[in-house]
C-alpha positions as CSV (number, residue, x, y, z in Angstrom):
1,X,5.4,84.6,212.9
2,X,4.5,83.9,209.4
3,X,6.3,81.4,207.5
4,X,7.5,83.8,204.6
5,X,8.4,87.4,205.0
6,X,9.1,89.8,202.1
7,X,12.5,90.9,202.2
8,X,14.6,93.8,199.5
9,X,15.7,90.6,198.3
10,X,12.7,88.7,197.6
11,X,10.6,86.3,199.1
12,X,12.0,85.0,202.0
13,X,11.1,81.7,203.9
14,X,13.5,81.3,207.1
15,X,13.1,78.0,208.2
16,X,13.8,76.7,204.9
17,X,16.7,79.0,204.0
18,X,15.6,79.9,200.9
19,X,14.4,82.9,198.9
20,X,11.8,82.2,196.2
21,X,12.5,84.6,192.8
22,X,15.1,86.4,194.7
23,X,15.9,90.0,192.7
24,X,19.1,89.7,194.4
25,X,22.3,87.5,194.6
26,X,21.4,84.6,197.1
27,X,22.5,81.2,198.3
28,X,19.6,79.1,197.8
29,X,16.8,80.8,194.7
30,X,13.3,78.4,195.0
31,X,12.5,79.6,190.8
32,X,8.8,79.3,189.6
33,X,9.8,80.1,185.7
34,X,13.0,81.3,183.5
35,X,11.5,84.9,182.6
36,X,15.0,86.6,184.0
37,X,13.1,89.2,186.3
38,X,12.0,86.0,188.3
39,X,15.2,83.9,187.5
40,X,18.1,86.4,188.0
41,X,22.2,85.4,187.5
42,X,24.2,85.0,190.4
43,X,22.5,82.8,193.2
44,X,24.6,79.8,194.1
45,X,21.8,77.4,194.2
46,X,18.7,77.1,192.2
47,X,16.1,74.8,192.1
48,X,13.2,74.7,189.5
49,X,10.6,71.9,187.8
50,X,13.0,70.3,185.4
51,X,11.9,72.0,182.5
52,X,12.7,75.2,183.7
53,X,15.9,73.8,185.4
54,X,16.5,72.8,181.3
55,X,16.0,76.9,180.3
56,X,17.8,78.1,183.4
57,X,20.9,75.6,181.9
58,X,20.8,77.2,178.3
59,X,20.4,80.8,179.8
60,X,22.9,81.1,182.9
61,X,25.1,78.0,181.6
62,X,27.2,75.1,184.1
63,X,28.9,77.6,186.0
64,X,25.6,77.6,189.2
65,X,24.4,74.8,190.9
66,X,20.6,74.3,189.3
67,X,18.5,71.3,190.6
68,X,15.7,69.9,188.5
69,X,12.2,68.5,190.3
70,X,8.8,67.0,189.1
71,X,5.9,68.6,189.4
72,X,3.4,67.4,192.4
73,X,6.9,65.9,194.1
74,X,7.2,66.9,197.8
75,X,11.0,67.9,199.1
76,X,12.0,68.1,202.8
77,X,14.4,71.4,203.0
78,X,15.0,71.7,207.1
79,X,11.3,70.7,208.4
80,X,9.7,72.9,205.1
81,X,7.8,70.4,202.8
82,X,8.4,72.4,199.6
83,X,6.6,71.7,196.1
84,X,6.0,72.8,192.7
85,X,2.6,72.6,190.5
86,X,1.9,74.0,187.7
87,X,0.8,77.5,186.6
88,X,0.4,77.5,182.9
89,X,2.3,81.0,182.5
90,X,5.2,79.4,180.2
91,X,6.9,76.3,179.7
92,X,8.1,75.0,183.3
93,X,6.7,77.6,185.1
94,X,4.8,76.5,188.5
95,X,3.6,77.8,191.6
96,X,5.9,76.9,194.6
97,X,4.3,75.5,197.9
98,X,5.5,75.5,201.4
99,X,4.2,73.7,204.1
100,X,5.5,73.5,207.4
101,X,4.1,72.6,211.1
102,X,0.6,72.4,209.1
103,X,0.6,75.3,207.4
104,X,0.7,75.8,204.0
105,X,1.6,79.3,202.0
106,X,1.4,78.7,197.8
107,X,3.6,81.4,195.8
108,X,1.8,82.0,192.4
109,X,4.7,83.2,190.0
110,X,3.2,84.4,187.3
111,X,0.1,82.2,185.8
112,X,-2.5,82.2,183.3
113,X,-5.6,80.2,183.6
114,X,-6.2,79.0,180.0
115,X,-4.2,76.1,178.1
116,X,-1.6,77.6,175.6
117,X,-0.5,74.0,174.3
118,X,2.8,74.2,175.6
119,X,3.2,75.1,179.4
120,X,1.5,72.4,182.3
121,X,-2.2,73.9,182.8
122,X,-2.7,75.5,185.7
123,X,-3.7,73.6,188.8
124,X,-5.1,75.2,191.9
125,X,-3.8,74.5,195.3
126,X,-5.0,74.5,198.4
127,X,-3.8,76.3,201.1
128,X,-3.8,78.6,204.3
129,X,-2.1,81.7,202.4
130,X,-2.2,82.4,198.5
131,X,0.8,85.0,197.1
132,X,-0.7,86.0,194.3
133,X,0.7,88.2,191.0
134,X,-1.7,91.0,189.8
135,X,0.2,92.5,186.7
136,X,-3.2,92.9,185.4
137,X,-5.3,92.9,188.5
138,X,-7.4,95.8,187.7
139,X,-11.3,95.2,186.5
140,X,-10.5,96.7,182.4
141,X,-8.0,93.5,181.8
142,X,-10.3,90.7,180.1
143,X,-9.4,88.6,177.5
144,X,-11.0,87.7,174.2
145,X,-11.1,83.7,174.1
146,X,-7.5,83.3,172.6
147,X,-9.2,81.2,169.3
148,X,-10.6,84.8,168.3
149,X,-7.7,86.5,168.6
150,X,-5.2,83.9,166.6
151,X,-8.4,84.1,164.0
152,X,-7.3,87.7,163.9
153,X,-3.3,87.5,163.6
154,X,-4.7,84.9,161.0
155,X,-6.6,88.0,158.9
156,X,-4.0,89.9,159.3
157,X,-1.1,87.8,158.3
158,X,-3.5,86.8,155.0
159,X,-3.9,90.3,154.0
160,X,-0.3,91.0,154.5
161,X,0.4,87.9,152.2
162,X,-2.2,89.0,149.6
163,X,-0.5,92.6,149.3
164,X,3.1,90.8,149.3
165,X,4.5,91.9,152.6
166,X,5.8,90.2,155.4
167,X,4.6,89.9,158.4
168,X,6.5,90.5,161.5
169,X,4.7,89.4,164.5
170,X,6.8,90.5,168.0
171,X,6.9,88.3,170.9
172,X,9.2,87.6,173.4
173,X,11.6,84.7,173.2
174,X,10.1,82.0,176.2
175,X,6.6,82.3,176.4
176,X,4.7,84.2,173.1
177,X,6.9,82.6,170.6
178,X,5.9,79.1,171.9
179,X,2.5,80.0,172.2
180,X,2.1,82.1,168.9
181,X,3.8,78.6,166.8
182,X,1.8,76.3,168.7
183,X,-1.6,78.1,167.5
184,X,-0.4,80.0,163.8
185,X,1.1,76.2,162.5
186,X,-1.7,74.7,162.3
187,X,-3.1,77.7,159.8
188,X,-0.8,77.2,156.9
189,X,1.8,79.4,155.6
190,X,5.6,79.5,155.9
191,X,7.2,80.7,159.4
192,X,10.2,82.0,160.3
193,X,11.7,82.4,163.8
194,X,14.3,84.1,165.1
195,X,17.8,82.0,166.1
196,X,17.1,83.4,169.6
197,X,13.5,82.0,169.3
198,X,14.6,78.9,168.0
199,X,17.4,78.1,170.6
200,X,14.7,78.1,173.3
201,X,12.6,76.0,170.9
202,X,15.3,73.2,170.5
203,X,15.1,73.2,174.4
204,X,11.5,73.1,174.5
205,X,11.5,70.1,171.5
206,X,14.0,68.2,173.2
207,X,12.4,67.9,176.6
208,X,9.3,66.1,174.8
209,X,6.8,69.4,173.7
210,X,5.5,69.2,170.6
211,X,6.7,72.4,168.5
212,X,6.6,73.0,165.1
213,X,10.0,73.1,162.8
214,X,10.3,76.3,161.1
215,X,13.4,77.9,158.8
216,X,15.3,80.2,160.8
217,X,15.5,83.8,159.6
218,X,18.9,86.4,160.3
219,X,20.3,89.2,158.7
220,X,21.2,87.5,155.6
221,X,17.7,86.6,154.6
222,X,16.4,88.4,151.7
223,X,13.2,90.2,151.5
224,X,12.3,88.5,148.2
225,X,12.3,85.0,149.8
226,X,10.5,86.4,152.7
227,X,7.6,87.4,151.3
228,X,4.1,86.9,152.6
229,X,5.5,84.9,155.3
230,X,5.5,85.1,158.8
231,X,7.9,85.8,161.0
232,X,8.1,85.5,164.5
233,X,10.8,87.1,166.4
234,X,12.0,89.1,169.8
235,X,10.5,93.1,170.3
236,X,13.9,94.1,170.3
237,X,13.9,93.2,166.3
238,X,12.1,97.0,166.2
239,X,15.6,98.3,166.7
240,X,17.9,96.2,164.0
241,X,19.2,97.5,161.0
242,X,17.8,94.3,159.0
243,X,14.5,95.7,160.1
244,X,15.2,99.2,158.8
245,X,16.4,97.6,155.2
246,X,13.5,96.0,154.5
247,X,10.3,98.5,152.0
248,X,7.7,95.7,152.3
249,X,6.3,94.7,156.1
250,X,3.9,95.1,158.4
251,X,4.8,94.9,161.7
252,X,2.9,94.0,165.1
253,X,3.7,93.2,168.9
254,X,1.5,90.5,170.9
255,X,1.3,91.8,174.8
256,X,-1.8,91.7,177.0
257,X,-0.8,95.6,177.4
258,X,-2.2,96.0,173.8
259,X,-5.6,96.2,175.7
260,X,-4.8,99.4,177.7
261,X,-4.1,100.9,174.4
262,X,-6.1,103.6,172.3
263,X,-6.9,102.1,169.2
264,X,-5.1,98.6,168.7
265,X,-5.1,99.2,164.7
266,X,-2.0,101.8,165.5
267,X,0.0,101.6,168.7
268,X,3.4,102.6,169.5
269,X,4.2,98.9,169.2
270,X,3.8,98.5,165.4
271,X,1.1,98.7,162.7
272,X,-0.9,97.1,164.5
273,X,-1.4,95.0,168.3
274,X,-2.6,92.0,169.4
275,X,-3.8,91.6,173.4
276,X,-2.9,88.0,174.0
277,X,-1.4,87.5,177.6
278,X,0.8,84.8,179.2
279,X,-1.1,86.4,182.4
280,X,-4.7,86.6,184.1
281,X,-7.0,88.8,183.1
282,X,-8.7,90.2,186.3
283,X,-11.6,87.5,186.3
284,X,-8.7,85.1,186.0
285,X,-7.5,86.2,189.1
286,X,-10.4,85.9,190.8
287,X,-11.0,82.5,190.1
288,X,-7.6,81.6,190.6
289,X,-7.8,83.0,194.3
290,X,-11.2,81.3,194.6
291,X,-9.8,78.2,193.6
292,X,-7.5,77.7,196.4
293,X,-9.8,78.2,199.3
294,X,-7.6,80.3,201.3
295,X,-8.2,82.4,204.5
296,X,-5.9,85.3,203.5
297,X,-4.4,86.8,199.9
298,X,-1.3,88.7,199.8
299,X,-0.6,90.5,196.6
300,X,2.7,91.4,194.4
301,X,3.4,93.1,191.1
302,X,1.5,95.1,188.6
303,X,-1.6,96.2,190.5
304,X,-1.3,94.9,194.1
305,X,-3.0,97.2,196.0
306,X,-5.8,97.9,193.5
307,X,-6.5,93.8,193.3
308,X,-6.3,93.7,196.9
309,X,-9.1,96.2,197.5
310,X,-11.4,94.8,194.9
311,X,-10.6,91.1,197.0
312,X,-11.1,93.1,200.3
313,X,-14.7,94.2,198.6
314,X,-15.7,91.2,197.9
315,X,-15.3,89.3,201.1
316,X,-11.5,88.3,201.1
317,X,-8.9,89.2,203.5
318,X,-6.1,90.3,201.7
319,X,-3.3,92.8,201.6
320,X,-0.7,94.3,199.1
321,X,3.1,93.2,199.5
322,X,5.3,95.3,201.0
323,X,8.6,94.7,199.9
């Protein structure tokens, strides 16, 4: 019997008792990261690295029970030795480990493989059976080394500057923003953030990351003392009615889906797009499942099957989720 099954309600590890990034209302939730499609309201219990235990306290409030753990720190829940270690998606996020009459099953999350200044690097682990994400497990999903693209949002932010406009850079609120500040501050140039933005921010600061200050912008800013500067705020800004005030911007969303676009100049995101992903690329993947030596690969989200038959061509033994 294998130690975890996947279940309607997530990943499900019976020995243990415990669901890991349940999608429904459970007792015990094991939570690699505070993205809310991994770290839904509701569960009684959750337990998370203590950073993300920090996010999952801002977002969901006092009312659940949510347990804080280091990184690398082995638990004993009913026989299952359960860890986390880090997987460099966004701040706090890991990879969850569970070992139990010697074997060992990891459960990726979501990860990337390069270091956005902010979230723990991450750090392969060996094991019997890797769970592995593929939202962009398909051969056409390759980054550009992230220092080009910033180089890029740079040019574009410069032009915007030199033609007075502002520039409106999209990202979401835990994740992007962080890693769009901790790269754009070091450029010069004022930057704004979004209250939302910055809430997460003050949670990120105060649990030791360093994070640039910046002013905060809202409805009452005006376009005058906005100019040429960047601002840095949630997608769903596209749909305010500040937004639709304002004659002078250009506008742009970061997403690795930017790369699956025709044309990144003009998307339906904005202006303009810019493919920088808090996931894999496909070699990414690769060498993530290379990484932790393991005998069989079971894949999950965005191109499971797909990913598992380019693993299955290549020597692996590995199937697609089926949940």
């Amino acid at each position: 019997m294998d130690l975890l099954r996947f279940t309607t309600k997530g990943i499900y590890c019976e020995e243990a008792g415990v669901y890991i990034d349940p999608v429904r209302r459970v007792d015990k939730a094991l939570i690699t990261h505070a993205h809310s499609d991994h770290a839904i309201a509701g569960h009684r219990h959750y337990l998370a690295t203590q950073q993300t235990a920090l996010l999952l306290r801002h977002r969901l409030g006092k009312k659940p029970l949510i347990q804080g753990i280091a990184y690398n720190y082995p638990l004993k829940i009913n026989g299952v030795t359960v860890s986390f270690h880090p997987a460099g998606h966004v701040f706090g996020s890991a990879q969850i480990r569970l070992e139990y009459k010697g074997e060992v099953w990891v459960v990726s999350g979501d990860y990337k493989l390069f270091n956005d200044r902010i979230s723990e690097p991450f750090e392969p682990v060996k094991c019997h059976t890797f769970v592995t994400e593929t939202t962009f497990g398909m051969p056409r999903f390759v980054w550009e080394p992230q220092e080009a693209i910033f180089n890029r949002i740079f040019t574009w932010w410069q032009r915007n500057r030199e033609e007075g406009r502002i520039s409106l850079l999209m990202g979401y609120p835990l994740g992007k923003s962080q890693h769009l500040l901790a790269f754009l501050s070091e450029y010069g140039g004022t930057i704004y953030v979004h209250n939302e933005t910055e809430l997460i921010n003050q949670v990120i600061r105060n649990a030791g990351a360093r994070l640039a200050a910046c002013p905060i912008f809202n409805k009452h800013s005006r376009e005058d003392e906005l100019k040429g500067a960047l601002i840095i705020a949630p997608p769903a800004i596209r749909k305010s009615s500040w937004l639709y005030g304002l004659k002078n911007y250009s506008i742009a969303m970061v997403s690795g889906w930017i790369s699956a676009k025709k044309g990144r100049q003009q998307t339906l995101f904005g202006d303009s797009g810019f493919a920088l992903s808090d996931h894999a690329d496909f070699p990414g993947l690769v060498k993530a499942v290379a990484s932790t030596g393991a005998e069989r690969i079971i894949t999950m989200h965005g191109y499971a099957a797909q990913f598992a038959s380019s693993l299955n061509e290549i020597g692996y033994r590995t199937e697609a989720a089926m949940q």
